[in-house]
LUMFIBA-261870 format. One record per residue: x, y, z of N, C-alpha, C in turn; residue number from 1. Coordinates in nm, 3 decimals. Layout:
<atoms>
       n.x       n.y       n.z      ca.x      ca.y      ca.z       c.x       c.y       c.z   num
         X         Y         Z         X         Y         Z         X         Y         Z   NUM
...
</atoms>
This chain:
<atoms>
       n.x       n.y       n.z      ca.x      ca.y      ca.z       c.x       c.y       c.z   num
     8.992     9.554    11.692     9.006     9.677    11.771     8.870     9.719    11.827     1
     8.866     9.778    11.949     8.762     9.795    12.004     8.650     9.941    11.969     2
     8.554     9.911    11.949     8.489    10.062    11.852     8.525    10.175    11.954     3
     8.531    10.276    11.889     8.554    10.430    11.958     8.443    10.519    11.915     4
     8.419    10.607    12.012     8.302    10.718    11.946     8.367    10.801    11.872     5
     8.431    10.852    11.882     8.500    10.930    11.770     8.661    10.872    11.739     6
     8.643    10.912    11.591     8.768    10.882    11.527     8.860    11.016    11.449     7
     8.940    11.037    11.473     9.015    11.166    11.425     9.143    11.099    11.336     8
     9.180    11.140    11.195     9.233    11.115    11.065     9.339    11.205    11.062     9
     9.458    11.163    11.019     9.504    11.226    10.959     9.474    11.253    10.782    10
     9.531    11.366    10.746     9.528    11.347    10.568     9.618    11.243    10.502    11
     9.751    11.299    10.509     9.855    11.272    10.397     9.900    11.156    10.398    12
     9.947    11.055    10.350     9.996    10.951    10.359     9.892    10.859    10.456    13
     9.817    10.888    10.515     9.683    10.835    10.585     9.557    10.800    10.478    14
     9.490    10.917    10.452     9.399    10.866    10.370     9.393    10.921    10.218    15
     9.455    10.952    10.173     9.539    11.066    10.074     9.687    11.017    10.073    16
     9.710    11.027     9.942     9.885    11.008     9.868     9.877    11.111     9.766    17
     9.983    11.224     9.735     9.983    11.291     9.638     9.980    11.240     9.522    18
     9.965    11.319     9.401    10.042    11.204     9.272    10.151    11.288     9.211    19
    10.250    11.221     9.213    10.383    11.193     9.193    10.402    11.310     9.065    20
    10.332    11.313     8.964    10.312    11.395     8.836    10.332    11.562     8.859    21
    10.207    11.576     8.991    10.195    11.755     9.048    10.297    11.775     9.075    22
    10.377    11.724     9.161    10.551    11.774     9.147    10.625    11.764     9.069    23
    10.675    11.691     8.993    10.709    11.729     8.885    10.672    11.833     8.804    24
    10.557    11.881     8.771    10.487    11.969     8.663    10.483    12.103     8.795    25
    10.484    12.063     8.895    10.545    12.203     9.019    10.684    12.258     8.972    26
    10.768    12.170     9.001    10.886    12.180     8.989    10.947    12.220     8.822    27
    10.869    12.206     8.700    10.885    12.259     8.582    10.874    12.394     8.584    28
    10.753    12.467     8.647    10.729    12.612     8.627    10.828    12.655     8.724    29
    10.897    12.644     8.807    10.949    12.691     8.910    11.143    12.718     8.834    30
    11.160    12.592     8.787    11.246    12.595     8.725    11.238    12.674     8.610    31
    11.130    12.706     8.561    11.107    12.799     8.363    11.138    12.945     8.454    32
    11.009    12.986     8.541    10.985    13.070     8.562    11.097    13.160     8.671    33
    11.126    13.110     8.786    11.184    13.169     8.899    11.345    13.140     8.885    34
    11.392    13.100     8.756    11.507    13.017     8.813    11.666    13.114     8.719    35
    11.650    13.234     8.725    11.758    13.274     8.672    11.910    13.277     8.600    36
    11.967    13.164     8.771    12.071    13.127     8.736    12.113    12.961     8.696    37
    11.977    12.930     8.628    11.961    12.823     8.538    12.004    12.729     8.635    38
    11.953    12.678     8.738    12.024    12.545     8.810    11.906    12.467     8.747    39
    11.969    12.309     8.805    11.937    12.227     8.700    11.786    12.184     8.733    40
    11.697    12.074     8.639    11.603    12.085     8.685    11.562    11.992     8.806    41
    11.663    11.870     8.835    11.702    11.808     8.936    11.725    11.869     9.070    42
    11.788    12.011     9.081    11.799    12.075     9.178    11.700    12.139     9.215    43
    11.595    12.176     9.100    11.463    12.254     9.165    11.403    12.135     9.243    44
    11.373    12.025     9.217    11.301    11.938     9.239    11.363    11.880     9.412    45
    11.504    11.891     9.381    11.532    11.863     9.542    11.550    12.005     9.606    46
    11.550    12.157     9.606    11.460    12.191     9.692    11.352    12.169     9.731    47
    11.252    12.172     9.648    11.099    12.149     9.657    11.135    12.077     9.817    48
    11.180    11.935     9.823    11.196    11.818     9.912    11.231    11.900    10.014    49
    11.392    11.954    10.028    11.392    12.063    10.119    11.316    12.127    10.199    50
    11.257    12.164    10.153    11.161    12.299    10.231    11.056    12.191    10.242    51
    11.020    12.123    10.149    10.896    12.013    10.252    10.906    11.956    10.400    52
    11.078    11.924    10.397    11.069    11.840    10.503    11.152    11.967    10.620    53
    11.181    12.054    10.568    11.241    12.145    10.673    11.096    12.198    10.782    54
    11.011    12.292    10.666    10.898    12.306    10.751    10.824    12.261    10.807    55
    10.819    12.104    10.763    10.744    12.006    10.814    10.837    11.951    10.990    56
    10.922    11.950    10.987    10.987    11.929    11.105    10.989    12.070    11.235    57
    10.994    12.205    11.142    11.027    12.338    11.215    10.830    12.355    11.289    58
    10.720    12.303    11.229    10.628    12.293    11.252    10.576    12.217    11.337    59
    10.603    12.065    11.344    10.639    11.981    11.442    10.694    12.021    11.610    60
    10.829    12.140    11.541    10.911    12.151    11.667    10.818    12.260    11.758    61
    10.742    12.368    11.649    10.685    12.495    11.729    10.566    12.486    11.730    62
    10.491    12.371    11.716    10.346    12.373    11.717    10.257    12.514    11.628    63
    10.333    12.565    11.571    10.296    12.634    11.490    10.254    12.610    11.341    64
    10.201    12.719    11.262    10.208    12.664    11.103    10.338    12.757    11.006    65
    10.374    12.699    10.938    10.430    12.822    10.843    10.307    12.792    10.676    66
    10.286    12.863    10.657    10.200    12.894    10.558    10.222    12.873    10.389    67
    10.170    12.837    10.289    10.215    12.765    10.149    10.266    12.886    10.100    68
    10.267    13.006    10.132    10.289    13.089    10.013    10.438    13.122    10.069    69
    10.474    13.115    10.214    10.564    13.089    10.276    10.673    13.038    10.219    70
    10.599    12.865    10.240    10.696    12.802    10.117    10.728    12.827    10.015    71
    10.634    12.857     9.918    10.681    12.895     9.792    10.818    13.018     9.750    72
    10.794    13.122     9.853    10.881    13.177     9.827    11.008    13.154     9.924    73
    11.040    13.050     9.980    11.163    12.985    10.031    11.196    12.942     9.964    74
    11.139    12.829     9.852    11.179    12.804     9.753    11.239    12.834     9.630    75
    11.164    12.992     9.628    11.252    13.090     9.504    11.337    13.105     9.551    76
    11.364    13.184     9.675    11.491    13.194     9.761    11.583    13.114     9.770    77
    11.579    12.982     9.735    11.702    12.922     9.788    11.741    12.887     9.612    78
    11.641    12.909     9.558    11.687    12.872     9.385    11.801    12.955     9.345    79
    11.730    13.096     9.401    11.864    13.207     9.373    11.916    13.244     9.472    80
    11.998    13.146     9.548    12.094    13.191     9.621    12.068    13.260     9.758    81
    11.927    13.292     9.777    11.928    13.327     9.897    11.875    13.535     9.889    82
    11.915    13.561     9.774    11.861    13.623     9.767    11.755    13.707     9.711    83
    11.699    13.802     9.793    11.593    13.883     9.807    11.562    13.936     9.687    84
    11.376    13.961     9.630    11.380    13.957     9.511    11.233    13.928     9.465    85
    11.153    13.946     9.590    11.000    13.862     9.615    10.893    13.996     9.527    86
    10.938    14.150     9.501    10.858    14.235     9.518    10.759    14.201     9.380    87
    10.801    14.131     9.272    10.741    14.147     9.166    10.647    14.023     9.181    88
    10.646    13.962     9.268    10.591    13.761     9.236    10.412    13.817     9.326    89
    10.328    13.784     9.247    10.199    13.838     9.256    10.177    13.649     9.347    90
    10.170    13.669     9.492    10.155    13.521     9.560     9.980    13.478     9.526    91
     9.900    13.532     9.541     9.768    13.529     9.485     9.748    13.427     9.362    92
     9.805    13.502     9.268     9.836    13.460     9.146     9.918    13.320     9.108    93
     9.998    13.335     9.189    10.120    13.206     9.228    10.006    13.054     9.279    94
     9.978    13.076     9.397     9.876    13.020     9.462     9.748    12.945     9.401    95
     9.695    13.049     9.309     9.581    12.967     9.206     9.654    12.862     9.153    96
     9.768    12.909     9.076     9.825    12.843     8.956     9.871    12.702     9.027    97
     9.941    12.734     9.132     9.952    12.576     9.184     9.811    12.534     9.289    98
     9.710    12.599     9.321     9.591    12.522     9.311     9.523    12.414     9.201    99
     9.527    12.553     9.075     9.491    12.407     8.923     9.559    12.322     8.908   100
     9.685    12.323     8.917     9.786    12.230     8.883     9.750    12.111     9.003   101
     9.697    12.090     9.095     9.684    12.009     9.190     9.583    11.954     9.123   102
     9.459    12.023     9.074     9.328    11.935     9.015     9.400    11.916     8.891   103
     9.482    11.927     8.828     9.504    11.876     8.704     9.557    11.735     8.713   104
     9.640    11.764     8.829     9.731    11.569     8.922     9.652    11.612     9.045   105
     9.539    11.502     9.000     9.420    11.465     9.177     9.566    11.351     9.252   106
     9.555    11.449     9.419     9.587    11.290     9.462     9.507    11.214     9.461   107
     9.547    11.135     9.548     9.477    10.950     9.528     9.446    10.924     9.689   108
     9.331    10.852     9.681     9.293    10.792     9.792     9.385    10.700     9.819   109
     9.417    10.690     9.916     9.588    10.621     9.976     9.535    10.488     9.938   110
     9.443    10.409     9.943     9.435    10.209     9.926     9.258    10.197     9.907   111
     9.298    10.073     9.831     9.146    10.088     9.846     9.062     9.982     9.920   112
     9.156    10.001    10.035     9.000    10.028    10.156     8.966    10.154    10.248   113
     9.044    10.248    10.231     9.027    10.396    10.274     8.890    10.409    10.281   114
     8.803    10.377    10.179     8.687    10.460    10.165     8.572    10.325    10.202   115
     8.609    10.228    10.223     8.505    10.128    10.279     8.506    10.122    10.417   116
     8.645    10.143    10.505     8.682    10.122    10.622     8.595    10.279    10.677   117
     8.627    10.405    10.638     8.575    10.513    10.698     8.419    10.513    10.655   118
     8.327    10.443    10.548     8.214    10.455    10.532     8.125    10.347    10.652   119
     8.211    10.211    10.695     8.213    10.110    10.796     8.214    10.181    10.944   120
     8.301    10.286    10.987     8.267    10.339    11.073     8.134    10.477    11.068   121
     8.111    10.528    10.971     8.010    10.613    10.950     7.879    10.561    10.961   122
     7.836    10.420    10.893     7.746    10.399    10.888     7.693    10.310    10.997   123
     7.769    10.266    11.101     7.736    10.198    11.226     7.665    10.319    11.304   124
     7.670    10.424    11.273     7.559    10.523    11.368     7.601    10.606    11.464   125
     7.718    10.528    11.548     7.771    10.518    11.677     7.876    10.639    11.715   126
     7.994    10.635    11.598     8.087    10.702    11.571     8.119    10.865    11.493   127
     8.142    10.935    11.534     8.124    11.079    11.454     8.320    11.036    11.435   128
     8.354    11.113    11.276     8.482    11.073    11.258     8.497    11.268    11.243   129
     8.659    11.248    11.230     8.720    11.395    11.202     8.869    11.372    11.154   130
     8.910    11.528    11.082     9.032    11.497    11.006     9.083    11.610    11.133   131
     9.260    11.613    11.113     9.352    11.664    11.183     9.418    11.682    11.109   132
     9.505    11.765    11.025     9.572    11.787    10.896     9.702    11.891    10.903   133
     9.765    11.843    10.922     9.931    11.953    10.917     9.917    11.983    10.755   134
     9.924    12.076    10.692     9.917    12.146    10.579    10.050    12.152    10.549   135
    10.047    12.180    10.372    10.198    12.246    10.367    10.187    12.310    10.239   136
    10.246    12.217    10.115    10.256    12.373     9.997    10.101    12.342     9.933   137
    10.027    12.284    10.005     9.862    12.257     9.959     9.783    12.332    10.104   138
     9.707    12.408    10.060     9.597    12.530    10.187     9.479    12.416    10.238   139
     9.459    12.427    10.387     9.333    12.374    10.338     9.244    12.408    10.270   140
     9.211    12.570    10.175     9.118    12.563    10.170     9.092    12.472    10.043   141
     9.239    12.419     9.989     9.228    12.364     9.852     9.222    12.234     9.912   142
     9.208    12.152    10.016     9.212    12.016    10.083     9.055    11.993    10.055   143
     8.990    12.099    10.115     8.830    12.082    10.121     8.771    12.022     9.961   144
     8.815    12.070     9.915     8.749    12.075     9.744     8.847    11.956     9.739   145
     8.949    11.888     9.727     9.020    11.813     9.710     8.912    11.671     9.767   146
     8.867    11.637     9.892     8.850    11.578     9.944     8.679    11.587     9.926   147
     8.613    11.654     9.871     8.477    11.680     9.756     8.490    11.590     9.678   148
     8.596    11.606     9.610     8.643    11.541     9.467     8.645    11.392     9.464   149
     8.739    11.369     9.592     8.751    11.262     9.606     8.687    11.156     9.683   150
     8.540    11.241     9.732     8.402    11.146     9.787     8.472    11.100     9.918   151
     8.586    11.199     9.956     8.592    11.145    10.101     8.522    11.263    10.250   152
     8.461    11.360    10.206     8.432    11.453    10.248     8.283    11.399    10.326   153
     8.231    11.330    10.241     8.073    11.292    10.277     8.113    11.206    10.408   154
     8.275    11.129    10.497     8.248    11.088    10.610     8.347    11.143    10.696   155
     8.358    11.277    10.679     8.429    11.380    10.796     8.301    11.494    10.824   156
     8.285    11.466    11.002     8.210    11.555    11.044     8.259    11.696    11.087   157
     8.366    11.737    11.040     8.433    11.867    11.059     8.614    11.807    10.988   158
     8.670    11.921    10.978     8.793    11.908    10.915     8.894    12.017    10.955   159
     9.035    12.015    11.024     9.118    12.076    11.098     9.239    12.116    11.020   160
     9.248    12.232    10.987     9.397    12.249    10.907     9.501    12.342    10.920   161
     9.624    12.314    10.963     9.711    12.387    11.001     9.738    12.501    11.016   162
     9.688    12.522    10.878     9.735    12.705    10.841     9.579    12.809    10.859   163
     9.467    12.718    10.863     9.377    12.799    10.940     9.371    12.843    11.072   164
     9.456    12.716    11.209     9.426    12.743    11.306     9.555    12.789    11.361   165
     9.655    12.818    11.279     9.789    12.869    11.337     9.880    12.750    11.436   166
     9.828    12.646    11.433     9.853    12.484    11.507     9.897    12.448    11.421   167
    10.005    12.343    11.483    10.037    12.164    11.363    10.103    12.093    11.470   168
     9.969    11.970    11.445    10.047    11.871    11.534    10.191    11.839    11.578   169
    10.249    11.811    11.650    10.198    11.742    11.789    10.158    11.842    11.912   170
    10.142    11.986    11.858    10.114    12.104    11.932     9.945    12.033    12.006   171
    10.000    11.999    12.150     9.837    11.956    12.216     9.711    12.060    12.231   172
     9.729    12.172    12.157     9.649    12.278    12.166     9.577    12.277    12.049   173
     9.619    12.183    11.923     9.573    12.188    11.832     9.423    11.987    11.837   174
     9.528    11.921    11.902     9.488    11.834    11.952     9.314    11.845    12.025   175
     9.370    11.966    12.119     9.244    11.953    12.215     9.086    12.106    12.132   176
     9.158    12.146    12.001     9.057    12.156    11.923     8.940    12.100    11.860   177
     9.051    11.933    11.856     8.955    11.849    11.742     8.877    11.849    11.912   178
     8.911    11.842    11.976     8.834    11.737    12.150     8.700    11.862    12.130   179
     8.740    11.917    12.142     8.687    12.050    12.171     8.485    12.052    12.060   180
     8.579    12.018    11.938     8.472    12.002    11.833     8.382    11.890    11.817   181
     8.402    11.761    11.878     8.342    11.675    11.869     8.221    11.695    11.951   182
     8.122    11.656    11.843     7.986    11.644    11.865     7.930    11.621    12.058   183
     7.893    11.729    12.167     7.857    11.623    12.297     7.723    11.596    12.325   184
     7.642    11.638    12.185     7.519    11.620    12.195     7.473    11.481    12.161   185
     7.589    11.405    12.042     7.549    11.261    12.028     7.637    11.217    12.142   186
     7.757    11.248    12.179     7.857    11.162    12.245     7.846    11.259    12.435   187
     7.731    11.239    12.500     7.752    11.325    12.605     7.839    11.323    12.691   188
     7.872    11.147    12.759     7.917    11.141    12.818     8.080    11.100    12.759   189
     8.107    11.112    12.659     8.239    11.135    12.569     8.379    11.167    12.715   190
     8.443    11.017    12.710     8.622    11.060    12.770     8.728    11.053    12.692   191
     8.770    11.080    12.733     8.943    11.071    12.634     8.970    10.947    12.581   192
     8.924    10.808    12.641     8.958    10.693    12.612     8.860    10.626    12.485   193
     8.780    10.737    12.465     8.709    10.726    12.382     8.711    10.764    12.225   194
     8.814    10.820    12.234     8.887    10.890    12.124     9.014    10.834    12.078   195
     9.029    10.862    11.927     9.112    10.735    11.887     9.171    10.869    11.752   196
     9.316    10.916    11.776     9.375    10.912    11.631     9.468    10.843    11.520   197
     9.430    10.873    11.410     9.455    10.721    11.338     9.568    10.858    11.240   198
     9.723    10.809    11.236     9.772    10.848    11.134     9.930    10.775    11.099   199
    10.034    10.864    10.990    10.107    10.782    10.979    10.215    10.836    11.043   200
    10.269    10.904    11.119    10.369    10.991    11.150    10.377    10.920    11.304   201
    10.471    10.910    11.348    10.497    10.830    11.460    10.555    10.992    11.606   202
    10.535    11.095    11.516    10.602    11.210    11.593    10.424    11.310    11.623   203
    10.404    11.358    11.449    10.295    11.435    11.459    10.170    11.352    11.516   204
    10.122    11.267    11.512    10.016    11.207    11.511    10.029    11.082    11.647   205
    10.126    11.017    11.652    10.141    10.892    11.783    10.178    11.006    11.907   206
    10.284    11.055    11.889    10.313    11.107    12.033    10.238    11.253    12.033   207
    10.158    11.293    11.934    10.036    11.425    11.935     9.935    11.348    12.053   208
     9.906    11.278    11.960     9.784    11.182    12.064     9.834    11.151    12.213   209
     9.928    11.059    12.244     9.990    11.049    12.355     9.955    11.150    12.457   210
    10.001    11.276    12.419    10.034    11.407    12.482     9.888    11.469    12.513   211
     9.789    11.429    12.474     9.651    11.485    12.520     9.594    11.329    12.586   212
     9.614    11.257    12.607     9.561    11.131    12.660     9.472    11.077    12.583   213
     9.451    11.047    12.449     9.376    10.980    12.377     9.471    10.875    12.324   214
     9.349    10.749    12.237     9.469    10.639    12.214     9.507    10.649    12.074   215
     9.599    10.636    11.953     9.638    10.610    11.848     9.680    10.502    11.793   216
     9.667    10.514    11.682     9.754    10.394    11.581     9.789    10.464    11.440   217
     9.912    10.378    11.427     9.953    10.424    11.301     9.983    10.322    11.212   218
     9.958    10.384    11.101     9.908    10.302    10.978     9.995    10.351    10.871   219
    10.023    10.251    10.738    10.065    10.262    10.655    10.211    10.291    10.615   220
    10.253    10.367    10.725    10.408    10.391    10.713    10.471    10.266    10.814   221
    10.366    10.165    10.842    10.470    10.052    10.911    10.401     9.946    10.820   222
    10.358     9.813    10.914    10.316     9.717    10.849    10.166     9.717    10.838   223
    10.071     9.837    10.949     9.950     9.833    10.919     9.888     9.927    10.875   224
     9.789     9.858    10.819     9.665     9.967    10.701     9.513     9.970    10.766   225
     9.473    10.083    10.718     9.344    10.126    10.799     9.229    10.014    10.847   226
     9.263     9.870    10.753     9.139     9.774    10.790     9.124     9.721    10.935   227
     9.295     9.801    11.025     9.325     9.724    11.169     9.175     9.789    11.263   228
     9.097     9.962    11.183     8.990     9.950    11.285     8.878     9.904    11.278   229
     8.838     9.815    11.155     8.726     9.710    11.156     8.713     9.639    11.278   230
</atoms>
């Protein structure tokens, strides 16, 4: 593949995989705590899925964000039936608790060449990289420290997240942020063809890119993995 001056990332399933454990041990307190009319603990666990993939699509559709605490309490909501019942649930409080619980189950660097392939483009000189990140029942501000943790922070020159900028991909307004942020003091004469986003979503991320005239590839959710931009 041909080098690009800048490279723009997705997170999830890109360079990051959750671990499998945080939901589950999500889905325990949710079920102890919020769950009144005792449904089972199988059913907490397929809401959770629910509302992942509902907002994740309703976000998609409005270029908008809906927000984690959002979720969370859609989730109580649909445990009990739908109804109303939020006045006592301290979201603050809620929010930490499934912050620790995330460092207690670190995700995982999606493969391991994630972190050789993005240090390969960092250290050629040439390239300034960046993340693009649709958020959901994780904030960015808990992505940042996440991605500290996980020594992938040291090769993102800025980092983009849903629920800060009121955007989620394939919204081209969120798109022409990252454009917007890239460095034009190393990259002056910087065009669109010069820009490359790399993720796994063939909706948020292939036809995001499309829609602002930059080029993409997607990785991991087909047959290729990040080593295709060596």
């Amino acid at each position: 593949m041909k080098p690009y001056k800048h490279y723009s990332f997705d997170l999830w399933l890109t360079l990051i995989r959750s671990n499998p454990q945080w939901k589950l041990e999500r889905a325990k307190i949710f079920h102890t705590r919020y769950n009144p009319l005792k449904k089972s603990f199988e059913e907490v666990v397929t809401i959770f899925r629910q509302v992942d993939l509902m907002v994740n699509s309703i976000n998609e559709k409005t270029g908008k964000n809906i927000d984690a605490d959002e979720m969370y309490l859609m989730v109580i909501s649909i445990i009990n039936n739908f109804e109303p019942g939020f006045i006592t649930i301290d979201l603050e409080a809620l929010y930490q608790e499934m912050e620790s619980l995330v460092f207690n189950y670190m995700p995982e660097v999606y493969g391991s060449e994630t972190k050789a392939t993005l240090a390969g483009i960092r250290e050629s000189g040439l390239s300034t990289v960046s993340l693009l990140c649709n958020t959901g029942f994780i904030s960015g501000i808990t992505l940042r420290k996440v991605l500290k943790q996980l020594e992938l922070e040291q090769y993102l020159d800025f980092q983009l997240y849903s629920d800060e900028e009121g955007l989620a991909k394939p919204n081209p307004a969120f798109f022409q942020l990252m454009l917007n942020k890239i460095n034009r003091h190393k990259h002056r004469d910087l065009q669109l063809h010069d820009v490359i986003h790399v993720g796994d979503n063939p909706i948020a991320d292939i036809f995001g890119a499309s829609n602002v005239g930059i080029d993409s590839v997607q990785i991991n959710s087909n047959q290729q993995s990040i080593t295709c931009l060596r």
